[in-house]
C-alpha positions as CSV (number, residue, x, y, z in Angstrom):
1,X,-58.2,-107.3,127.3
2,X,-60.0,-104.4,127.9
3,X,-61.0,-101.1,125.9
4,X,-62.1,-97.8,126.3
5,X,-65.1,-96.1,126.0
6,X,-63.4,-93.7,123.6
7,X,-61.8,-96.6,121.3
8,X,-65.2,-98.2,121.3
9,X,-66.5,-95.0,120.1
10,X,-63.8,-95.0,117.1
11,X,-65.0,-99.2,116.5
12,X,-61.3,-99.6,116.2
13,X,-59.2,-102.1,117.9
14,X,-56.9,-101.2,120.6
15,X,-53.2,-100.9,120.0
16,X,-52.7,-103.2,123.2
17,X,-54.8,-105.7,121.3
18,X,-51.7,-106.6,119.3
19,X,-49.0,-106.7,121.7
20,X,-48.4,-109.6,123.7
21,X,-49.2,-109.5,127.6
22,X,-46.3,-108.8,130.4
23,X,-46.3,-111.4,133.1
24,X,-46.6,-109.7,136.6
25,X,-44.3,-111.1,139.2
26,X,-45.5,-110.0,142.3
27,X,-45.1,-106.4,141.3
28,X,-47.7,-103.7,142.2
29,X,-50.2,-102.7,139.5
30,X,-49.1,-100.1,136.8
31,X,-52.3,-97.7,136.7
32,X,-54.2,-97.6,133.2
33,X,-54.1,-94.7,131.6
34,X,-54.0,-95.5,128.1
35,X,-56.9,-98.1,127.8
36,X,-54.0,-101.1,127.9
37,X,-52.0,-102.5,130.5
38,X,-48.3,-102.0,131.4
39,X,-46.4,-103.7,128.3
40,X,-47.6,-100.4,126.0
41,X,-45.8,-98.5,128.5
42,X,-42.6,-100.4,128.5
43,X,-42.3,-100.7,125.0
44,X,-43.1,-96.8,124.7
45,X,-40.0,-95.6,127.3
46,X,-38.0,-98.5,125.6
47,X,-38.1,-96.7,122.0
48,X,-38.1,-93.3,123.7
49,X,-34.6,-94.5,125.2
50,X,-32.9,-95.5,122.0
51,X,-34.4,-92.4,120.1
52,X,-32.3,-90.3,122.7
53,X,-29.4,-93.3,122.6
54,X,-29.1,-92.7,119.1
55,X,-29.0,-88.8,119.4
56,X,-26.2,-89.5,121.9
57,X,-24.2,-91.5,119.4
58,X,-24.8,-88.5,116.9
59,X,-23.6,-86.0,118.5
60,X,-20.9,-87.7,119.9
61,X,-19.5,-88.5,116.5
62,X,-20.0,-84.6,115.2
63,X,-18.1,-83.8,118.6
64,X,-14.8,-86.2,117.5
65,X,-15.3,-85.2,114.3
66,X,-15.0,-81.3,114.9
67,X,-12.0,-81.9,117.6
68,X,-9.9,-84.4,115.9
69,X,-9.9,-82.5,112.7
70,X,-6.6,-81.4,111.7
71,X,-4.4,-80.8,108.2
72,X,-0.8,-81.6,107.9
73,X,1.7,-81.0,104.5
74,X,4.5,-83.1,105.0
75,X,6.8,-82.5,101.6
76,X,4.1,-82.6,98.6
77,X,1.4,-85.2,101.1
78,X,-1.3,-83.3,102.1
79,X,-2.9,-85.4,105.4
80,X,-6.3,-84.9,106.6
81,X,-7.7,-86.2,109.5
82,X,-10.9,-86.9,110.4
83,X,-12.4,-88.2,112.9
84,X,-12.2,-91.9,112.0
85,X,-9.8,-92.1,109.1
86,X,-7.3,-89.9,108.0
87,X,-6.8,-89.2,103.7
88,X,-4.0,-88.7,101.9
89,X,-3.4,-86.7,98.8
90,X,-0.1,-86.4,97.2
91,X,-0.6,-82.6,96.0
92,X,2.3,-82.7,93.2
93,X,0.1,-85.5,91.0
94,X,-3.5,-84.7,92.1
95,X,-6.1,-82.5,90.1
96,X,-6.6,-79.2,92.2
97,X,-8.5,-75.6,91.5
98,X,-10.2,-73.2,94.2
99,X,-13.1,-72.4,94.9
100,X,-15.6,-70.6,97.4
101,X,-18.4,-71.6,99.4
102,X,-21.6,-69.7,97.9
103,X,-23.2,-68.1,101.1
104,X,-20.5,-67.0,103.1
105,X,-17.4,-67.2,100.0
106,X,-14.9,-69.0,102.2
107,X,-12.2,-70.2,99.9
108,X,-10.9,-73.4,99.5
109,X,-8.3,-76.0,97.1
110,X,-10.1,-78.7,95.7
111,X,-8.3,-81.8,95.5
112,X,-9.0,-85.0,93.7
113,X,-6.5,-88.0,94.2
114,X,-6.9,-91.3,92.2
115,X,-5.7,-93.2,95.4
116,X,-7.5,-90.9,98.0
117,X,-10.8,-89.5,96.7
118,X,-11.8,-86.1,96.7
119,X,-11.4,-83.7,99.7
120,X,-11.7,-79.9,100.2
121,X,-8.8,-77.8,102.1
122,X,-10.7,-74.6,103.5
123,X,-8.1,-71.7,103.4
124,X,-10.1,-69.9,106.7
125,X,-13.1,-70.9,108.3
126,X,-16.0,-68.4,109.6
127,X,-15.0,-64.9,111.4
128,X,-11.0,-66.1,111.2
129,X,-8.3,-65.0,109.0
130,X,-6.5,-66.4,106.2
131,X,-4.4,-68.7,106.7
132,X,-0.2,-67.5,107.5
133,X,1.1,-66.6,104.3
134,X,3.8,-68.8,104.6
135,X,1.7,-71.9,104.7
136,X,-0.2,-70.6,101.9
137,X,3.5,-70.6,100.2
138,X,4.4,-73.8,100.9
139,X,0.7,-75.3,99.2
140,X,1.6,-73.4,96.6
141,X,5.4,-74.9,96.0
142,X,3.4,-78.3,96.8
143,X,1.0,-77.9,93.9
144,X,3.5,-76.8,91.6
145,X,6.5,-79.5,92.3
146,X,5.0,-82.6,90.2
147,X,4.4,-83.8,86.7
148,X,0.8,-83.7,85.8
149,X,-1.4,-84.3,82.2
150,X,-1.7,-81.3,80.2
151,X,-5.6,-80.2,81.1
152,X,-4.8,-80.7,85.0
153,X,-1.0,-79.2,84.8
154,X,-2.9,-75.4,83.1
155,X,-5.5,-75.8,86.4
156,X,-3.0,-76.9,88.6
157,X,-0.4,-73.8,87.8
158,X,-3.8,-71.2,88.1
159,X,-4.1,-72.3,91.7
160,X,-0.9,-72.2,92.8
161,X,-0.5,-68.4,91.2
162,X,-3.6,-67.6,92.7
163,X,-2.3,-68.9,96.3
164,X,0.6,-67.1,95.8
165,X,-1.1,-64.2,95.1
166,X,-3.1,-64.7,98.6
167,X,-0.3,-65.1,100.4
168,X,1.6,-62.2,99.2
169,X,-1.1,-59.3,98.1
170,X,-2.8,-57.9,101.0
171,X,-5.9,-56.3,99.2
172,X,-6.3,-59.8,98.2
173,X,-5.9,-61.3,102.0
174,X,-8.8,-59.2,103.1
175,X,-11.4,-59.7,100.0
176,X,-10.8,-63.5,100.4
């Protein structure tokens, strides 16, 4: 093994010191820049290529994730899917309100399902409209249809009158 006038100079051991030696098959010499011979190299582009593997992965699951998003009401089931799994809250038993993002107040219901978890249905997203009034109707007539206890039925009935209101007030529609 061999060091470097430098690494001397420190009185420190060489990284290469700890890593085990490549066998050379015939191959022509990798040039020594870094004091060590050509296994530190290896092992250096290996974990460079899985740092940029693992980025790949990442940013391949945001990209699913952003396409395959999409919200469907079928009767009082609210269906979300994502980009693995898809959730399910049955909107006439669930505990919903509204409420707003806090930098750029973009509304949204909300929901917490026993069966389902929690979930959040954004009622526009950034530099787009409202959504139609008549879906914002329908969400509405979904909250409302169901049997719920007392302290979630009051909450429930203020967020369907206040989706209502969205849908049918236009001064409302543009300061949402």
């Amino acid at each position: 093994m061999r060091s470097s006038s430098f690494q001397e100079s420190l009185h420190g051991p060489l990284i290469c010191d700890y890593l085990p030696d490549a066998s050379t098959s015939g191959q022509g010499e990798i040039p020594d820049y870094l004091g060590c011979d050509g296994s530190f190299v290896l092992i250096l582009l290996v974990g460079i290529v899985m740092l940029d593997l693992i980025s790949v992965i990442v940013m391949a699951y945001l990209s699913v994730r952003v396409l395959r998003y999409r919200v469907e009401l079928c009767g009082t089931v609210l269906v979300m899917q994502g980009a693995l799994k898809a959730k399910r809250f049955e909107l006439s038993s669930a505990e919903v309100d509204m409420d707003a993002t806090t930098i750029r107040r973009i509304p949204y219901v909300r929901i917490y399902d026993p069966a389902s978890g929690r979930g959040r249905l954004f009622l526009r997203d950034v530099g787009t409209p409202l959504m139609p009034p008549g879906d914002l109707l329908v969400l509405a007539d979904a909250i409302e249809s169901g049997r719920r206890p007392e302290a979630f039925a009051e909450q429930a009935t203020r967020t369907a009158t206040t989706l209502r209101r969205l849908a049918t007030d236009p001064v409302a529609r543009v300061s949402a």
